[in-house]
C-alpha positions as CSV (number, residue, x, y, z in Angstrom):
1,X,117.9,87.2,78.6
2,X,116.0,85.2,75.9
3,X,113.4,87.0,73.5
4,X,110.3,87.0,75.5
5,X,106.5,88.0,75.6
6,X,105.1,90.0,78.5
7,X,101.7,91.3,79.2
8,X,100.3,94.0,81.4
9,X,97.0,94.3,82.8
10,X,94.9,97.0,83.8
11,X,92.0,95.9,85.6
12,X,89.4,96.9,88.1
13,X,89.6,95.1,91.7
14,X,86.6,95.3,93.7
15,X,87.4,95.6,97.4
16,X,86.3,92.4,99.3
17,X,85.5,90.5,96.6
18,X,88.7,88.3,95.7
19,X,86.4,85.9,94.2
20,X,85.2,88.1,91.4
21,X,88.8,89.5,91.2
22,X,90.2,86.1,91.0
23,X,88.0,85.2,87.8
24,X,88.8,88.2,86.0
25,X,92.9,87.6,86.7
26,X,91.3,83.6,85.3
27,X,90.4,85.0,82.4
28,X,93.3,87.1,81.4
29,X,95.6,84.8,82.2
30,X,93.8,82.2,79.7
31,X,94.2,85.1,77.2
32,X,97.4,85.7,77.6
33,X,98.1,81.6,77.2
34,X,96.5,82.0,74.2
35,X,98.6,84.7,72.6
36,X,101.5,82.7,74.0
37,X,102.5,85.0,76.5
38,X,105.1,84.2,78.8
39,X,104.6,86.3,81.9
40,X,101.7,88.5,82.9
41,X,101.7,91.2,85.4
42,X,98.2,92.1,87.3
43,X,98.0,95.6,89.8
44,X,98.7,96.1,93.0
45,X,96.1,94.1,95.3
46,X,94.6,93.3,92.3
47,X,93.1,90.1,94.3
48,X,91.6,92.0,97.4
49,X,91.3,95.4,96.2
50,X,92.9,98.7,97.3
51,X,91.7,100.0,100.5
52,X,94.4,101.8,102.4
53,X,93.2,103.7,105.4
54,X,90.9,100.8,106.6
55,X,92.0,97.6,108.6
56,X,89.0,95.8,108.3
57,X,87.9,95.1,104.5
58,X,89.3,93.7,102.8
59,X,90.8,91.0,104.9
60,X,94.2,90.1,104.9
61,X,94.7,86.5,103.6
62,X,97.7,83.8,104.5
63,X,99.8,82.9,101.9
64,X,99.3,79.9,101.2
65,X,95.5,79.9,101.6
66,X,92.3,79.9,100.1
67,X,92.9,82.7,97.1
68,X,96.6,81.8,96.5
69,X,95.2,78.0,96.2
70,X,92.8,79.2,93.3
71,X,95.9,81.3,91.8
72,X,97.6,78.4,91.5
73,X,95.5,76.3,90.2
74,X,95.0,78.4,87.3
75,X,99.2,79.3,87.0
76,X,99.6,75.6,87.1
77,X,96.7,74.9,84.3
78,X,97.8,77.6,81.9
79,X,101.3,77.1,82.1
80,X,102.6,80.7,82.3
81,X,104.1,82.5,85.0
82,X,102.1,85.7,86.1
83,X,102.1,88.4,89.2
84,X,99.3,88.7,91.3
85,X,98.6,91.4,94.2
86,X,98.0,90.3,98.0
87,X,97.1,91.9,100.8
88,X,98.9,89.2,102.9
89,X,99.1,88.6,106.7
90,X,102.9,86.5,107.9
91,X,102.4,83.4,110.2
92,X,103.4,86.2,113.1
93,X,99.9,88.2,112.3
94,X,102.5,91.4,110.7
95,X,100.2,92.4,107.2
96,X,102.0,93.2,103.9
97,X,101.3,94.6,100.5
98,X,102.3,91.5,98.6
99,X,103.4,90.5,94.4
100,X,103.3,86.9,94.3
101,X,104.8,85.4,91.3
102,X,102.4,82.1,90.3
103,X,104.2,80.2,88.1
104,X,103.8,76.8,86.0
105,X,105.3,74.8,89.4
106,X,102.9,77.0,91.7
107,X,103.6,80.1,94.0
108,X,107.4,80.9,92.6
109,X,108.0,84.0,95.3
110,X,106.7,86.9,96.9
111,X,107.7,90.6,96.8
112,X,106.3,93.0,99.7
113,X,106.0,96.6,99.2
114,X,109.5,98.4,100.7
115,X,108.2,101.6,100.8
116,X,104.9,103.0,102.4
117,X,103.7,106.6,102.0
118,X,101.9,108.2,104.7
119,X,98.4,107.2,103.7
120,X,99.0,103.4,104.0
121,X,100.8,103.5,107.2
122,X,98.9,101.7,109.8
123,X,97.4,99.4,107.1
124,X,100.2,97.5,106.2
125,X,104.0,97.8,106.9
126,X,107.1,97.7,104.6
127,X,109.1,95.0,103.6
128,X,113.2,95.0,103.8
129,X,113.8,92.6,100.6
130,X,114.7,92.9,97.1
131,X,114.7,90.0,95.6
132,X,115.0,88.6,91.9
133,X,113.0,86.3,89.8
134,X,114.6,83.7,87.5
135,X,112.3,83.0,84.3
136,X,113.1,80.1,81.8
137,X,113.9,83.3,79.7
138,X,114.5,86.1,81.7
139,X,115.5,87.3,85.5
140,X,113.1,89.7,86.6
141,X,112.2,92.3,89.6
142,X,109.2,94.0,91.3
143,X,108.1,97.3,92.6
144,X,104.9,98.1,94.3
145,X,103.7,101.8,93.4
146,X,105.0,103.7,95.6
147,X,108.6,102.3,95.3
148,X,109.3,103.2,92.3
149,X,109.6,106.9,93.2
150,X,113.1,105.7,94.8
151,X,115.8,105.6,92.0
152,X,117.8,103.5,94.6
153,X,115.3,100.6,94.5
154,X,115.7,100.2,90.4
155,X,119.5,100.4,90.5
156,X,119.4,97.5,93.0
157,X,117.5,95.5,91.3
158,X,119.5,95.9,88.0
159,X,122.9,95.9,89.9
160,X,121.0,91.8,90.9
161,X,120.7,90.9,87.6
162,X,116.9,92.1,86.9
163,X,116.4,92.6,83.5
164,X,113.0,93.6,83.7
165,X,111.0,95.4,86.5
166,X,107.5,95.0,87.1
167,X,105.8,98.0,89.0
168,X,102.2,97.1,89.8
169,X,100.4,99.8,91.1
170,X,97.0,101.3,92.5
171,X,96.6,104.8,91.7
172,X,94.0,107.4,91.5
173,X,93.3,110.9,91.6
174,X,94.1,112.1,88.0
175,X,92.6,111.9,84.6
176,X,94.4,109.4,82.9
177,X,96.4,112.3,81.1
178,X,97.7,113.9,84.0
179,X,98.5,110.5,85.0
180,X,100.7,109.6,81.8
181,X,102.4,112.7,81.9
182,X,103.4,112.4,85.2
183,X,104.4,108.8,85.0
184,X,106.7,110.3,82.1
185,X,108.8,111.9,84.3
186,X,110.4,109.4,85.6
187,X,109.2,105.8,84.8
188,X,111.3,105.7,81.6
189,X,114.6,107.0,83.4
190,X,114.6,103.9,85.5
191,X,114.8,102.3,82.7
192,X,117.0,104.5,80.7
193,X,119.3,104.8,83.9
194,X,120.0,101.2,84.5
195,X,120.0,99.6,81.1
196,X,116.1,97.2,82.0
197,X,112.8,97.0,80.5
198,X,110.3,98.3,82.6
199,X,107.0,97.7,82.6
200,X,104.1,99.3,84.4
201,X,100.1,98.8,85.1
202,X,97.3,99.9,86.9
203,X,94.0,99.1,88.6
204,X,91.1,100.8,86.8
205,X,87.5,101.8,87.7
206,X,85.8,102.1,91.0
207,X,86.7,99.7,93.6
208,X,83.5,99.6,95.7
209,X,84.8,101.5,98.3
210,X,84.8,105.3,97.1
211,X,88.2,105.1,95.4
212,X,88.5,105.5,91.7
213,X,91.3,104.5,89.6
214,X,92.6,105.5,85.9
215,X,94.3,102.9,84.4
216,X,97.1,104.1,82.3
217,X,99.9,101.0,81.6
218,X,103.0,100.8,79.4
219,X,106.2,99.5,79.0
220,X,109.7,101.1,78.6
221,X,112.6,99.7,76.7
222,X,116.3,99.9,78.4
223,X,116.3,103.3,76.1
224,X,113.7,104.9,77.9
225,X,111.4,104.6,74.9
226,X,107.7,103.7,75.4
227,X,107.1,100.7,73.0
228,X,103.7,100.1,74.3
229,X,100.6,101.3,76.1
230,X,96.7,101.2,76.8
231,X,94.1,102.8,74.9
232,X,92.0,103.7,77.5
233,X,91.3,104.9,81.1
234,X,88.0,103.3,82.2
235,X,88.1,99.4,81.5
236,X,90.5,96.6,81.6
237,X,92.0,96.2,79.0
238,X,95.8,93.7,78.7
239,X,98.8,95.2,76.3
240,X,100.8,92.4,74.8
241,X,104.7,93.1,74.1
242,X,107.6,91.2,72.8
243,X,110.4,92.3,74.4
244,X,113.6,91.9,72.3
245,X,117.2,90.2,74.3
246,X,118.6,91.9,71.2
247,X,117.6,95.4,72.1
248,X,118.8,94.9,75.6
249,X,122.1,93.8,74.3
250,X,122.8,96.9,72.4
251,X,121.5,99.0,75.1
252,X,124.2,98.1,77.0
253,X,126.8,98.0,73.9
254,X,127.9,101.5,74.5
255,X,129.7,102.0,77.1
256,X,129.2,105.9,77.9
257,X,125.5,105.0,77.6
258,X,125.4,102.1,80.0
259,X,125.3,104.1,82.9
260,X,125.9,101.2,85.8
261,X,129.4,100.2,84.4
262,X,130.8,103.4,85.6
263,X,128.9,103.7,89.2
264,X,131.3,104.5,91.7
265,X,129.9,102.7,94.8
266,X,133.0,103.1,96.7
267,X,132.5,107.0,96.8
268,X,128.8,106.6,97.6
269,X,129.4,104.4,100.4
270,X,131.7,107.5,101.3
271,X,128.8,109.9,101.5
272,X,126.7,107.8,103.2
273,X,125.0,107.2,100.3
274,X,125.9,103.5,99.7
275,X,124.8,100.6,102.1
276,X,124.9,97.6,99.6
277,X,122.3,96.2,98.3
278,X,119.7,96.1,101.3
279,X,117.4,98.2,102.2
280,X,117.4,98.9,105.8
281,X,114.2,99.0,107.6
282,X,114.4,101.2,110.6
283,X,112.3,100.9,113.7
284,X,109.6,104.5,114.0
285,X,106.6,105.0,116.1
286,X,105.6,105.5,112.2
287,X,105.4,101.9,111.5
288,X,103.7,100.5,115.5
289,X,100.3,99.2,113.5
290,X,102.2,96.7,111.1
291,X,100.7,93.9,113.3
292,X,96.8,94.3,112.5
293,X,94.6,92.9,114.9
């Protein structure tokens, strides 16, 4: 890892309207260019809007296609790398909650949400990949909301090489207190536990279609430690961070305290615990409405 410049964005996402959503992500992007970010990290279906529970708006979009075109466009013009959110639909008609990482040379990557909770099942279905991002500076990986409630998830990622993980994410239904306490609990041990920065935002605002969202977005150094969060919980807003290689480094310096170097796979594999680095997706009348019609 280099010494590197992240930004997160908390924004509000109008369901339906990926061209309003689109300019907004334009104009923070230009921003962050300006304040010479490097990468910039948008919410979850920040481009169509978050509307689980409904298979008809917003519409799920190819990849490439018509917003990922106009993403590009404006990746490739501002010469930074940033992460969008998708509602994406594969070339065999199967929809997916989707990060795309947009870089300088175009779309760079996708990551699709491994783990659905009840409430989205039926609207999309989960992904079986974890894969990590290389950056000029930095290798990087993504978890959509939901996913980073599974400890597992993180330690793969690090156990890759991520040195940072992005979690994007569309949630609701607190005040942005109860949210940030709650986030508390255990966004800053993924970090702490595996020795990465991570990172977190949220949408914000109503989304058009009766959800309401409380922003709330900070970032986490391989200590655990917040080093950076929003103001407020009812407009976008972007945090800007340097994120240290240095601090990283000493992070994992002390061996006792650099809790991967003494994970004993071997006996988790013994317990059943241990299956590698995959995530296995298993078949369950669950999941039947992953293809939507």
């Amino acid at each position: 890892m280099q010494d590197i410049r992240i930004a997160m964005v908390q924004m509000q996402s109008i369901v339906g309207n990926a061209e309003r959503n689109i300019d907004v992500i334009g104009r923070f992007v230009a921003e962050a260019a300006s304040n010479d970010v490097d990468i910039v990290c948008f919410p979850e279906l920040g481009i169509n809007g978050y509307n689980a529970g409904d298979t008809r708006s917003p519409e799920p979009e190819p990849i490439p296609g018509a917003s990922t075109d106009r993403l590009r466009d404006i990746a490739e013009g501002a010469g930074i790398t940033f992460l969008a959110g998708l509602l994406e639909r594969d070339e065999s008609g199967i929809v997916y909650n989707t990060q795309i990482v947009f870089g300088p040379g175009g779309i760079e990557g996708v990551y699709r949400k491994t783990h659905v909770p009840t409430t989205e099942i039926g609207t999309w279905c989960h992904s079986g990949d974890l894969p990590v991002f290389n950056h000029s500076k930095v290798r990087f990986g993504i978890e959509i909301c939901y996913d980073s409630h599974f400890p597992e998830v993180s330690t793969a990622l690090a156990s890759k090489g991520a040195e940072i993980i992005f979690l994007p994410h569309a949630s609701g239904g607190e005040t942005p207190e109860e949210k940030y306490a709650r986030w508390l609990r255990y966004v800053p041990a993924r970090a702490y536990d595996n020795g990465v920065f991570v990172a977190i935002c949220n949408q914000v605002g109503d989304n058009g279609a009766g959800r309401t969202f409380t922003g709330v977005s900070f970032v986490c150094d391989p200590r655990g430690e917040v080093i950076a969060r929003t103001e407020h919980g009812d407009r976008d807003e972007m945090i800007v961070v340097d994120l240290s290689a240095a601090s990283l480094a000493e992070a994992r310096q002390e061996p006792e305290t650099f809790f991967r170097h003494f994970r004993r796979p071997e006996i988790y594999k013994s317990w059943g615990l241990e299956s590698g680095l995959t995530i296995n997706v298993v078949d369950s009348p669950d999941i039947l409405h992953c293809r939507i019609a």
